[in-house]
Structures are given as structure tokens and as C-alpha cells.
DSSP file (Angstrom, degrees, kcal/mol; ACC not computed):
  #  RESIDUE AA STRUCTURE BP1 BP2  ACC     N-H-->O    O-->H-N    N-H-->O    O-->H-N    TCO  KAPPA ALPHA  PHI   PSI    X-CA   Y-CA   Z-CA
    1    1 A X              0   0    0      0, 0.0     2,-0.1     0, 0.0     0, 0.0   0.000 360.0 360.0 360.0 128.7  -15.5  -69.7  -49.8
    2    2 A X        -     0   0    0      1,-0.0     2,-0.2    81,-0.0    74,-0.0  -0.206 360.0-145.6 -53.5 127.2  -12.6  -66.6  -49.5
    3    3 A X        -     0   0    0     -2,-0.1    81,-0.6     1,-0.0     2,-0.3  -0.717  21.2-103.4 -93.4 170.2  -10.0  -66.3  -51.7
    4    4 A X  B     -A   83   0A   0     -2,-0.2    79,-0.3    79,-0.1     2,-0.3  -0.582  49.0 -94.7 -56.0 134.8   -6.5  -65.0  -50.8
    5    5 A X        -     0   0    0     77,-3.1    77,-0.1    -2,-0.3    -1,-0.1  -0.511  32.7-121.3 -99.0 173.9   -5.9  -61.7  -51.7
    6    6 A X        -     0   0    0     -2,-0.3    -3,-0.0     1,-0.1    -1,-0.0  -0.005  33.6-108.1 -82.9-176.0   -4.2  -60.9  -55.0
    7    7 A X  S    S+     0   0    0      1,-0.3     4,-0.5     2,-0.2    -1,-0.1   0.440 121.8  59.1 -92.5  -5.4   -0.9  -59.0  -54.7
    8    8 A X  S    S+     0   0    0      2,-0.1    -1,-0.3     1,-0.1     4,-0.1   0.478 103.0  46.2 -72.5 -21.0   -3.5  -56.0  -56.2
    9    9 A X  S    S+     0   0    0      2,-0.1     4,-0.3     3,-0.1    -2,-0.2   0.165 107.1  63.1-120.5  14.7   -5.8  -56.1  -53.7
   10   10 A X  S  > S+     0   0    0      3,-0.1     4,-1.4     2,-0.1    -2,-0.1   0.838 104.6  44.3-102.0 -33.3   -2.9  -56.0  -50.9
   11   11 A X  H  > S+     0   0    0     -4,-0.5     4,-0.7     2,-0.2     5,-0.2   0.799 116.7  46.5  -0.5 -65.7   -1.6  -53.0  -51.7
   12   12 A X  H  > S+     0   0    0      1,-0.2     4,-0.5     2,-0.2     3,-0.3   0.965 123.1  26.2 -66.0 -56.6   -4.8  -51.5  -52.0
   13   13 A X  H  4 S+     0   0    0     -4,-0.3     4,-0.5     1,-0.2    -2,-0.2   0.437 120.1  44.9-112.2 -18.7   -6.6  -52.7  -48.9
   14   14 A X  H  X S+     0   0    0     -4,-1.4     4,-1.5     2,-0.1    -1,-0.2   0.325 102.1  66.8-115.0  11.4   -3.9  -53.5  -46.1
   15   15 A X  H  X S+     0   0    0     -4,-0.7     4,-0.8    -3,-0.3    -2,-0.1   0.837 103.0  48.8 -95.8 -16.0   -1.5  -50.0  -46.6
   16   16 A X  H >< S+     0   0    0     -4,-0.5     3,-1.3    -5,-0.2     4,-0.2   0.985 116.3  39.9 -49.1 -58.6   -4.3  -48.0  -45.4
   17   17 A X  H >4>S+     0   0    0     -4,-0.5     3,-6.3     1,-0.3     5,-0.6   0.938 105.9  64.1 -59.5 -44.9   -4.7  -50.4  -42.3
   18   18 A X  H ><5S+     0   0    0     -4,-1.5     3,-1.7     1,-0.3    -1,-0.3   0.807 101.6  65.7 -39.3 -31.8   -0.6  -50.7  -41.9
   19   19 A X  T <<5S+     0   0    0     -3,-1.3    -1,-0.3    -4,-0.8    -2,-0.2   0.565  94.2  50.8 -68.8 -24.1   -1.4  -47.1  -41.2
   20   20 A X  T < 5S-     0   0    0     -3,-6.3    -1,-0.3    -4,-0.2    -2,-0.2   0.293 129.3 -81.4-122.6  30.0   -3.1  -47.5  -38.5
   21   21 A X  T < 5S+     0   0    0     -3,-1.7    -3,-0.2     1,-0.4    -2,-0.1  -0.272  87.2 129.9 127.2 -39.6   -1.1  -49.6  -36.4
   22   22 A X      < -     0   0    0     -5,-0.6    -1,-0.4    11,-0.1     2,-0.3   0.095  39.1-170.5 -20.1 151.9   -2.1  -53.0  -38.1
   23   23 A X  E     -B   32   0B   0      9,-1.0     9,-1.4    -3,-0.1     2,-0.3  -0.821  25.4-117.7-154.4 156.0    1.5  -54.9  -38.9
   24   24 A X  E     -B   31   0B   0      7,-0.3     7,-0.2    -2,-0.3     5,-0.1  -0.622  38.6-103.8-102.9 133.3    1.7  -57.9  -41.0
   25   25 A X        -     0   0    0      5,-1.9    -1,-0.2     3,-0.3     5,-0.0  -0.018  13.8-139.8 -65.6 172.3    3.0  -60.9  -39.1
   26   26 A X  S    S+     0   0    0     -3,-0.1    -1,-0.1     3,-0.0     3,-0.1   0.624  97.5  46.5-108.6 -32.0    6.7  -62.0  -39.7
   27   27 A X  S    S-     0   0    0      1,-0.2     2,-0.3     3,-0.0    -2,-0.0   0.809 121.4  -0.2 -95.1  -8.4    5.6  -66.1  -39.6
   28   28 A X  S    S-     0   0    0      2,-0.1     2,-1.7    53,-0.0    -3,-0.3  -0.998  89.6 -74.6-168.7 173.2    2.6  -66.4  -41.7
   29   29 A X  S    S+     0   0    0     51,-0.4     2,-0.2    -2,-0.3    51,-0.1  -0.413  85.4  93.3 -94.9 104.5    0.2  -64.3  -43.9
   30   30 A X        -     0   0    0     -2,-1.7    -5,-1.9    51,-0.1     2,-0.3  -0.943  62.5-115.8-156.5 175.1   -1.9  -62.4  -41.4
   31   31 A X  E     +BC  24  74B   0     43,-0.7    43,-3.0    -2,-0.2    -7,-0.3  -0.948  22.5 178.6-145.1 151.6   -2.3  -59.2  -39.5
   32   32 A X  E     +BC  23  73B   0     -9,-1.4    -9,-1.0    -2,-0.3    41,-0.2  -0.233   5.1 169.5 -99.9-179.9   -2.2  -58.2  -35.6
   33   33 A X  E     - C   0  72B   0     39,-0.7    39,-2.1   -11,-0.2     2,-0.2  -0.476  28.2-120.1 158.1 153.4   -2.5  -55.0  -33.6
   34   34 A X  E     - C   0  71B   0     37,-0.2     2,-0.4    -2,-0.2    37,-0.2  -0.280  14.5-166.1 -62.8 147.7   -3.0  -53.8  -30.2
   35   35 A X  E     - C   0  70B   0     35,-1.4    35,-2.2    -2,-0.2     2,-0.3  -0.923  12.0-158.6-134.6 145.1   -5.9  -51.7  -29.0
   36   36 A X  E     - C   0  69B   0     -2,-0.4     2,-0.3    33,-0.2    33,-0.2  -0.864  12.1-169.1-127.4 154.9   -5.2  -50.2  -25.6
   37   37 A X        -     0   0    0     31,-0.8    31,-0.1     1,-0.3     3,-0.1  -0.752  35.5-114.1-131.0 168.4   -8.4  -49.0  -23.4
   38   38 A X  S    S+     0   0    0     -2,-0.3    -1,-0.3     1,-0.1    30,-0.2   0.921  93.4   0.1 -75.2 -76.3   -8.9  -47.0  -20.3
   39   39 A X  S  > S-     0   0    0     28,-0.1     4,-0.9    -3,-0.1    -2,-0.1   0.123  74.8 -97.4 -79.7 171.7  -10.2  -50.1  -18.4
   40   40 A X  H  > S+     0   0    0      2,-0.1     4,-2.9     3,-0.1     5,-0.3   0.868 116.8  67.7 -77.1 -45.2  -11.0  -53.5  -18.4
   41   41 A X  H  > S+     0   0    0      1,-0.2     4,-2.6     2,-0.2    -1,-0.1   0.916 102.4  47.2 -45.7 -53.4  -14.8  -52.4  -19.0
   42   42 A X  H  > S+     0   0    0      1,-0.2     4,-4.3     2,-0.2    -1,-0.2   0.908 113.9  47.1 -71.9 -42.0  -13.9  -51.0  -22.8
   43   43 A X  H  X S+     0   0    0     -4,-0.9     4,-2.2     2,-0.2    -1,-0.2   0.945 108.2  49.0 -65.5 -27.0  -12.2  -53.7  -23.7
   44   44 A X  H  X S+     0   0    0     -4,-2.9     4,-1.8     2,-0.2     5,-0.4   0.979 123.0  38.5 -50.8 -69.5  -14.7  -56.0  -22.5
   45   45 A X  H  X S+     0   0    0     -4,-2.6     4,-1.5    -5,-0.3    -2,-0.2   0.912 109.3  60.3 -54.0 -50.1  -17.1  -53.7  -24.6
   46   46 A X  H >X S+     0   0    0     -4,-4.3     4,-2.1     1,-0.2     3,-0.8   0.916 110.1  45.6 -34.5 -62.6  -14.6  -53.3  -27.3
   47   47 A X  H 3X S+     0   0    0     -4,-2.2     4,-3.9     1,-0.3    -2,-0.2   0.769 110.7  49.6 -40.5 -63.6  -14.8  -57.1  -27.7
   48   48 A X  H 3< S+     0   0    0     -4,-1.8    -1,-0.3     1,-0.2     4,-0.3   0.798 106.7  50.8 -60.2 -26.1  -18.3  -57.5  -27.6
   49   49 A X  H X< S+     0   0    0     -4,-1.5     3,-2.1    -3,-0.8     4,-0.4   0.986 115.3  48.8 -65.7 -55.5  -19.2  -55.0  -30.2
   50   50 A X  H >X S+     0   0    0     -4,-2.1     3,-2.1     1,-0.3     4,-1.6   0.900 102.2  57.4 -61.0 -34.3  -16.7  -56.7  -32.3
   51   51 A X  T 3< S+     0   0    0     -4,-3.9     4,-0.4     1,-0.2    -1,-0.3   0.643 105.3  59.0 -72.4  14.9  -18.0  -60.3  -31.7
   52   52 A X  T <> S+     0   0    0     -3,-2.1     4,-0.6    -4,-0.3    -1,-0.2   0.664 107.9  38.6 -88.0 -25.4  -21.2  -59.0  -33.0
   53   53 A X  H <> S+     0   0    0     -3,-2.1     4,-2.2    -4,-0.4     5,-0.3   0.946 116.1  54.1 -95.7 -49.3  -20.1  -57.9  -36.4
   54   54 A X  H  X>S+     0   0    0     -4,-1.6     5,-1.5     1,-0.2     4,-0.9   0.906 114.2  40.3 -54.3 -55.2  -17.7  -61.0  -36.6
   55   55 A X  H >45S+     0   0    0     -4,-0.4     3,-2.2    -5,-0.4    -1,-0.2   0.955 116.4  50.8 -30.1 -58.4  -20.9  -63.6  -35.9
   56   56 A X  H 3<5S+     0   0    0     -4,-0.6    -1,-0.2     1,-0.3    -2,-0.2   0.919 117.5  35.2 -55.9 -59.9  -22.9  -61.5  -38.0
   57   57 A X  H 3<5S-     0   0    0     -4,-2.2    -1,-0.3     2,-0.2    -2,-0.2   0.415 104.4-133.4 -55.3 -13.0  -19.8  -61.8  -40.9
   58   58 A X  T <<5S+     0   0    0     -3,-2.2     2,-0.3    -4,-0.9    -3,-0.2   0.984  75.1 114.4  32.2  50.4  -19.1  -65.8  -39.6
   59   59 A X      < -     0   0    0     -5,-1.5     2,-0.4    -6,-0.1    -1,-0.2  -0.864  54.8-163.0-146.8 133.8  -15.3  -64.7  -39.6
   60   60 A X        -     0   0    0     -2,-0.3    15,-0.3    -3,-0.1    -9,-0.0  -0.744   9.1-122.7-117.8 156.1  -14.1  -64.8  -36.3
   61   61 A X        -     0   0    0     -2,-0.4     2,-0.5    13,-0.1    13,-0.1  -0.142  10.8-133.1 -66.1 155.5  -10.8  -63.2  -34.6
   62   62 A X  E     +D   73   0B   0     11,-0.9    11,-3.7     2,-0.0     2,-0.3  -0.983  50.6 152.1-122.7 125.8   -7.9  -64.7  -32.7
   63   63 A X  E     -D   72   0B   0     -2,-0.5     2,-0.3     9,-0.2     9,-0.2  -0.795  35.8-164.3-148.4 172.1   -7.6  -62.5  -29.8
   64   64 A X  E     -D   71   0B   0      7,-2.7     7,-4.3    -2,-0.3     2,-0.4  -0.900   9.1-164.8-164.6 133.4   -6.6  -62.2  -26.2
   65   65 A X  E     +D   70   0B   0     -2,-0.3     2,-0.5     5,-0.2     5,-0.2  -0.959  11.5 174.9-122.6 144.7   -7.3  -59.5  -23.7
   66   66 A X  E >  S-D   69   0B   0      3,-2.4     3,-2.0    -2,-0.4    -2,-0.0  -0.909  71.2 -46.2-151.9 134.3   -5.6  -58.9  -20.3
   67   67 A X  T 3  S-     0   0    0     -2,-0.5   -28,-0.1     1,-0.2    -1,-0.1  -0.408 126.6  -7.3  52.9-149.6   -7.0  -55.6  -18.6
   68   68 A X  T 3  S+     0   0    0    -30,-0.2   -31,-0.8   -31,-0.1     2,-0.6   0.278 116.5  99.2 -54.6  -2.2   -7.2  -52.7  -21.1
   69   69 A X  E <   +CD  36  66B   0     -3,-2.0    -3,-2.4   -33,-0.2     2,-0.4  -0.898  44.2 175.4 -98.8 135.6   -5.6  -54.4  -23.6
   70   70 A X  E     -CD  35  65B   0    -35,-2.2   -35,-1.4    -2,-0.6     2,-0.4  -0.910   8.2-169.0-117.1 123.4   -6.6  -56.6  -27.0
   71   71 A X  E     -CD  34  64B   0     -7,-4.3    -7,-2.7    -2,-0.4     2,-0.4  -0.931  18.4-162.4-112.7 165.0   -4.3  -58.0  -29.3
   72   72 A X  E     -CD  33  63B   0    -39,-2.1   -39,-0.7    -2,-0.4     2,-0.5  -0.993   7.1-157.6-145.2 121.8   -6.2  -59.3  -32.6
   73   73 A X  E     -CD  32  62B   0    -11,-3.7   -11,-0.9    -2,-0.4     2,-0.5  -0.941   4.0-160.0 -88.6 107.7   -5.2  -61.6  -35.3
   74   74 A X  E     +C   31   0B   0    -43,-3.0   -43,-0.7    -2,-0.5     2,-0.3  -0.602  28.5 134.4-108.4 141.0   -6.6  -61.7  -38.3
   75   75 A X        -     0   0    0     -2,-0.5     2,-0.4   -15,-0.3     7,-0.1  -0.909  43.2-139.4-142.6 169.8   -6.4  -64.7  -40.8
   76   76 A X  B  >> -E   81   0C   0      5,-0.5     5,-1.6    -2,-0.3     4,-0.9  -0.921  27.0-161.0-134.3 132.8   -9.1  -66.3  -42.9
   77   77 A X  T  45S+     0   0    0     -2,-0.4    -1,-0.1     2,-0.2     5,-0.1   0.556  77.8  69.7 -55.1 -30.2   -8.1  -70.0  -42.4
   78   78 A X  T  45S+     0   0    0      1,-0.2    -1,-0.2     3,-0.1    -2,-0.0   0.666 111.8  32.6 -72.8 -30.5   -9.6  -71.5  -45.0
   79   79 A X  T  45S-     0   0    0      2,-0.3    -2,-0.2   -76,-0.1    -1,-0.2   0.711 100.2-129.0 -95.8 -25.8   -7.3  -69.9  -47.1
   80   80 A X  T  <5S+     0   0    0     -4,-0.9   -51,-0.4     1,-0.3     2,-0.3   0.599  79.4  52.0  51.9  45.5   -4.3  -69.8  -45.0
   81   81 A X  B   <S-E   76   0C   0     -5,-1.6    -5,-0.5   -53,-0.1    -2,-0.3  -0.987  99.9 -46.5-170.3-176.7   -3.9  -66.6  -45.6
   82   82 A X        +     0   0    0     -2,-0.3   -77,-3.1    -7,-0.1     2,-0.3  -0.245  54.2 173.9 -66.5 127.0   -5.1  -62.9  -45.7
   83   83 A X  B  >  -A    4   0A   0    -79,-0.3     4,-1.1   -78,-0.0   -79,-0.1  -0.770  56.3 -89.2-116.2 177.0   -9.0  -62.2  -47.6
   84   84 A X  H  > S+     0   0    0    -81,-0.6     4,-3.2    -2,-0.3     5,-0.1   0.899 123.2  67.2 -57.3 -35.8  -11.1  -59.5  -48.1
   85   85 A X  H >> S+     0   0    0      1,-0.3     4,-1.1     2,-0.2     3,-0.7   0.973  97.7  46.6 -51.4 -67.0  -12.6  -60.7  -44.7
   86   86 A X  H 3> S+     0   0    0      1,-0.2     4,-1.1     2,-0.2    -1,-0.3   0.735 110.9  57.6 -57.8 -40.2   -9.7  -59.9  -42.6
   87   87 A X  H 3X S+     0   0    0     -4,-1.1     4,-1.2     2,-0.2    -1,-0.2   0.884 115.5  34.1 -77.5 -53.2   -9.6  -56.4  -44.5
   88   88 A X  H XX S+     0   0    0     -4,-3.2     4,-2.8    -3,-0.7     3,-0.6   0.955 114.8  58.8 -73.1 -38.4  -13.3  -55.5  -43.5
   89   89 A X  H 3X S+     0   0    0     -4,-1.1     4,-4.3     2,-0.2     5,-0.3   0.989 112.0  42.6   5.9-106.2  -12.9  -57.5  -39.8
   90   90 A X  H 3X S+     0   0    0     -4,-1.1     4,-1.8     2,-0.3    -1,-0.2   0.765 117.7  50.6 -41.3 -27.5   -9.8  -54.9  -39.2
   91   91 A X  H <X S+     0   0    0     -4,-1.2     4,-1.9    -3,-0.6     5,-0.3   0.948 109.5  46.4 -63.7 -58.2  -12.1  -51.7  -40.7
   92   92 A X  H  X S+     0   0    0     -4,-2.8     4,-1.8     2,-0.3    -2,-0.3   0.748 115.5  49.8 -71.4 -32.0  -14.8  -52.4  -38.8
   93   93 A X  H  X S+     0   0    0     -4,-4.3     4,-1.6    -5,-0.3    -1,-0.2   0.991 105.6  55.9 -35.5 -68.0  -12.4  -52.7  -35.6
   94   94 A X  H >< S+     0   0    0     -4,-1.8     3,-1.5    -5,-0.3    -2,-0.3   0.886 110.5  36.9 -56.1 -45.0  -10.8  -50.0  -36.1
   95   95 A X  H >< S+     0   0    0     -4,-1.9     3,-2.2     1,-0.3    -1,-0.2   0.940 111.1  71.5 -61.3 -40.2  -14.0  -47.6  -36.2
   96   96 A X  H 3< S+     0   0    0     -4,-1.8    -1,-0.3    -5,-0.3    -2,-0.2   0.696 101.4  47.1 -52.3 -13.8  -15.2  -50.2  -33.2
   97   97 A X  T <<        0   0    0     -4,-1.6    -1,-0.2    -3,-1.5    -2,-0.2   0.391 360.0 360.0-125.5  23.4  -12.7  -48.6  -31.1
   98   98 A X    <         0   0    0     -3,-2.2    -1,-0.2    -4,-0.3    -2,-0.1   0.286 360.0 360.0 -80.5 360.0  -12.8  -45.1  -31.4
């Protein structure tokens, strides 16, 4: 089971991501961001790549694509709030979408 993370390990681990477009939600403790694509195809492909690492990881995204865009929400439910999962989740995006 995930823990939250402490108010030491948010600091540490989400101001890098905040840095790269990541924003912390205003209504609960989580964090979104956009990825914009040339096409529909890369996002499709964005998507899959990712739902490979999340299965692999059993922590999965709340997401929505329409055309070249994905917005992504990350939460770990269990906790109702932000883990270490959602921290690696959102690395491992971000590199997925370069």
C-alpha cells in the first residue's frame, strides 16, 4: 500500500515536475498537465507507451484525449492523495513524450 507524501518528499519530488508544466490541482491533492502532439497518431502512441508502464507499475492515470491532446491526472487513490507513484507515473510521462 502507498503512502502520502510527507511535506519532505513534496518539495523534493513535485518542484522539479511543477517545472515542467505539471500544476497541482486547486480541489484535491493531485497533479494534471497537458501534452500537446502533432496528431491524433502521437497521442494515441503517447497513450499507449504510457499504459504500458502504468499496467506494468498497477497505477493507472485519469486521462482524456481529444485529437493531439492529453490531459493526465495523477492521484494515488488509495491514499487520497499524492505518492511516490504519481511522482514516477509523471517522470516516466514526461520522458514518454519527448
Amino acid at each position: 500500500m502507498s503512502e502520502r507524501l510527507s511535506d519532505t518528499a513534496r518539495k523534493t519530488t513535485l518542484d522539479p515536475l511543477l517545472k515542467t508544466g505539471w500544476v497541482l490541482e486547486d480541489t484535491r491533492d493531485a497533479i494534471s498537465k497537458e501534452f500537446k502532439f502533432k496528431d491524433f497518431a502521437d497521442s494515441m502512441g503517447f497513450m499507449t507507451r504510457c499504459a504500458i508502464w502504468a499496467e506494468k507499475w498497477d497505477h493507472h492515470p485519469e486521462w482524456s484525449n481529444v485529437y493531439n491532446n492529453v490531459r493526465v491526472t495523477l492521484i494515488t487513490h488509495d491514499v487520497d492523495g499524492l505518492s511516490a507513484q504519481d511522482v514516477k507515473l509523471a517522470r516516466k510521462m514526461d520522458i514518454l513524450s519527448r
